[in-house]
N, C-alpha and C positions, 0 to 999 in steps of 0.2 A: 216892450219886450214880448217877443211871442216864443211859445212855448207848445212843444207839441209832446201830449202827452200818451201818445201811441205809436210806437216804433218799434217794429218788431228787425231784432239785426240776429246771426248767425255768420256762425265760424265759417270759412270761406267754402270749405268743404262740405259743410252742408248746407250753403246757399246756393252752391252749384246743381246738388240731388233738388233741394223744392223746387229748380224750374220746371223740372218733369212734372211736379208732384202736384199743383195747384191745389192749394189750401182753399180747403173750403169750395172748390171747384172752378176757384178765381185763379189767370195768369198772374205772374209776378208782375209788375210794370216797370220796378227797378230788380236790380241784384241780388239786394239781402243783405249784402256784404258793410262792415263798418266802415271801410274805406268810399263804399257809394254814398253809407247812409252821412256821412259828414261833407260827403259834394254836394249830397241832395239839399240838407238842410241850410249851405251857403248860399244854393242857387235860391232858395225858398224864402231869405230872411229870417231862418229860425235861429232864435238864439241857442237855446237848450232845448233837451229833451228828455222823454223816458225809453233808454233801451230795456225793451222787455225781451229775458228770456221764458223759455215755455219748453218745461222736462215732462215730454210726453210718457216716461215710466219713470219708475222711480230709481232705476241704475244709472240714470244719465242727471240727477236732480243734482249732484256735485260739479261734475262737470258741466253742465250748462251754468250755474254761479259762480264757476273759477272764470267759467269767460265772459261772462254779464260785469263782474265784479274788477275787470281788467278795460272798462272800455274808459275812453279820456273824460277827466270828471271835470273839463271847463266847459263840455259843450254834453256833457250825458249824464242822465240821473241815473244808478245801476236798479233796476227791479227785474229780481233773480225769481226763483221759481222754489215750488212743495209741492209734495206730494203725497197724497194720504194714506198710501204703503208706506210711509215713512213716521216714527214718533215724530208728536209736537218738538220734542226735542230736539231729534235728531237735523229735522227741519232748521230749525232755530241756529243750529251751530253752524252747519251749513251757512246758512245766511250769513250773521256776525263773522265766520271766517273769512268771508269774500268780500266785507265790507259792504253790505247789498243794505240801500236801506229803506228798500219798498218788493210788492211781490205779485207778479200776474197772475192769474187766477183764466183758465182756458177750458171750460167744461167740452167744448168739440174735440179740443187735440188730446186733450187728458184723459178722457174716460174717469172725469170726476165729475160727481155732481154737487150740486149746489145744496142741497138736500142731504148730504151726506154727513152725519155728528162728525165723523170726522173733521170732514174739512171746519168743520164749527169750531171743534177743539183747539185746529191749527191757528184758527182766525182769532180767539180769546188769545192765545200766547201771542199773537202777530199784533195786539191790540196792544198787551201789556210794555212789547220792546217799542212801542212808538212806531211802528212798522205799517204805511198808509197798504193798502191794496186796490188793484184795478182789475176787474173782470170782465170778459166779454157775458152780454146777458142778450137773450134769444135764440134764434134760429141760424142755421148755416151748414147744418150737416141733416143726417139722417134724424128720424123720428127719436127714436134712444137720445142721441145726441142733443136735440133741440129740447127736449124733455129735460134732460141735468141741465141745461143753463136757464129755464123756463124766468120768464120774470117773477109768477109768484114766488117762490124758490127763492130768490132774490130778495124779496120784501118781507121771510121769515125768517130771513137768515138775519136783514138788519134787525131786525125785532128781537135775537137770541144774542147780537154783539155788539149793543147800542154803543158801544166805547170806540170801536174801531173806527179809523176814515177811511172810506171807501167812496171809489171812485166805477160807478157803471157806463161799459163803454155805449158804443149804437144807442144813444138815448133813454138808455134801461130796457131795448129790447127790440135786438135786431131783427128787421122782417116781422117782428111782430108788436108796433106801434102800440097797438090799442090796447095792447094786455099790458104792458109798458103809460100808458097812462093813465090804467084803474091800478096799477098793482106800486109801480114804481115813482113816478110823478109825482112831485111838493113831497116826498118822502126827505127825508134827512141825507141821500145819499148825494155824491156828488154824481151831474150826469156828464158825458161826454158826447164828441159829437159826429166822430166817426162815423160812417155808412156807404163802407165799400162799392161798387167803384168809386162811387161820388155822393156826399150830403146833398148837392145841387140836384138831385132825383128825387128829393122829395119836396112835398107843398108848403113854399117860405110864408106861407098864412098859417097854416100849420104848426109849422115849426116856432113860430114865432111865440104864438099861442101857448106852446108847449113850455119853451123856455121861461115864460113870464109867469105861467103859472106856477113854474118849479122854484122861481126866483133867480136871473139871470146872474147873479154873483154868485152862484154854485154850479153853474155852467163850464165846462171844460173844452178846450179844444184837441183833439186827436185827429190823427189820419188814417192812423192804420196804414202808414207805410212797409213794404212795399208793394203792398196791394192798390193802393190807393194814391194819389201826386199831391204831395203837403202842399203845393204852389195852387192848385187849385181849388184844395179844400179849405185854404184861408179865404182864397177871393169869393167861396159861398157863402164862406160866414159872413164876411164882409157885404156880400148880396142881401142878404136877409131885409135889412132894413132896421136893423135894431139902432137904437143913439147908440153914439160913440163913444161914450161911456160905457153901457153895456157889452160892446163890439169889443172893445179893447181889453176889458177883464175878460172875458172867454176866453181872446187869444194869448193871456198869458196871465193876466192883472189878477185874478182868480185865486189859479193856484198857486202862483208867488206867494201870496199873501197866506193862503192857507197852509202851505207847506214851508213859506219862510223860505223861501229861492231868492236869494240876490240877485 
């Protein structure tokens, strides 16, 4: 089974606006759209996935969950979005209304940080409903920006919500590796393996190194589509050189198992 646990999908109308928009400064390479992201994943061999949405303020955090939480549950996991202008509460119902039963976590789009009690608070209540989270962790926008996702940030936040599962995308630390290997690394979180345009851009001795020290069965597969081509970021995992046994939990054996995915 492979499973790609970074997919970012949007309502048609505003998958049409992010072409102009290049998130993060990256072109689109697909659509956006649900109807690509369920081509994409046939052409790719993904069985399931996580459609992540991401409520860049807090007046859009319902509506971005009414439509995360509507997408088809044979082939999408819904992880809906908070916001920390909003109560733990408020958050929360949100969620359970939408049947959302996971939550992205985006310090670049959001203007949240990682560092923020708030978002702390959120995350203790997101712990308690059973509710996993995935964040993007490092760099990819302005200074400000790169500073809330910081990996240290990251590694004090697991340290204040030891109960939660979490899931850190880019390795524990996009663009920025090495702070991501003192700060995130053999930590308790789960890493993923996203790394826009392509994971295949960085060193499979490296990376290899990296996963083994973290322990490859807490290793996750993502793409970060549609930034990113799930078809070619499976054949780098698969490049790496890991056994086939490790190769194959990544690509899905992992989080099945930790999240109980059939």
């Amino acid at each position: 089974m492979i499973i790609d646990c970074h997919l970012h999908v949007w309502p048609d109308h505003i998958a049409d606006a992010m072409q102009a928009q290049r998130p993060a400064g990256m072109p689109l390479r697909f659509n956006g759209k649900l109807s690509g992201l369920l081509e994409t994943m046939d052409e790719a061999g993904i069985d399931k996935g996580f459609a992540l949405g991401v409520g860049i303020k807090a007046s859009v955090v319902a509506r971005t969950n009414e439509f995360i939480g509507g997408v088809p549950r044979d082939r999408l996991i819904p992880f809906g979005t908070v916001h920390p202008e909003l109560s733990v509460e408020e958050n929360l119902t949100i969620l359970k209304d939408n049947g959302i039963v996971g939550v992205k976590l985006h310090p670049l789009f959001q203007s949240l940080s990682l560092a923020d009690p708030r978002v702390e608070d959120i995350l203790h209540g997101l712990a308690e409903a059973g509710m996993p989270v995935i964040t993007h962790v490092g760099s990819g926008g302005d200074d400000d920006a790169n500073e809330r996702g910081a990996p240290h940030h990251l590694a004090a936040l697991v340290r204040k919500v030891p109960e939660l599962t979490l899931i850190a995308c880019h390795f524990g630390g996009y663009h920025a590796l090495d702070e991501a290997e003192q700060h995130v690394v053999a930590s308790r979180v789960l890493l993923e393996t996203s790394w826009p345009p392509t994971v295949g851009d960085l060193d499979k001795a490296r990376l290899v190194e990296l996963i083994r020290r973290h322990g490859a069965d807490r290793v996750v597969y993502g793409s970060d589509w549609p930034m990113a081509d799930p078809a070619a970021e499976i054949a780098a995992v698969r490049a790496l050189g890991l056994t086939e046994e490790e190769t194959e939990g990544i690509l899905g054996g992992n989080i099945a198992r930790i999240l109980g995915i059939s």
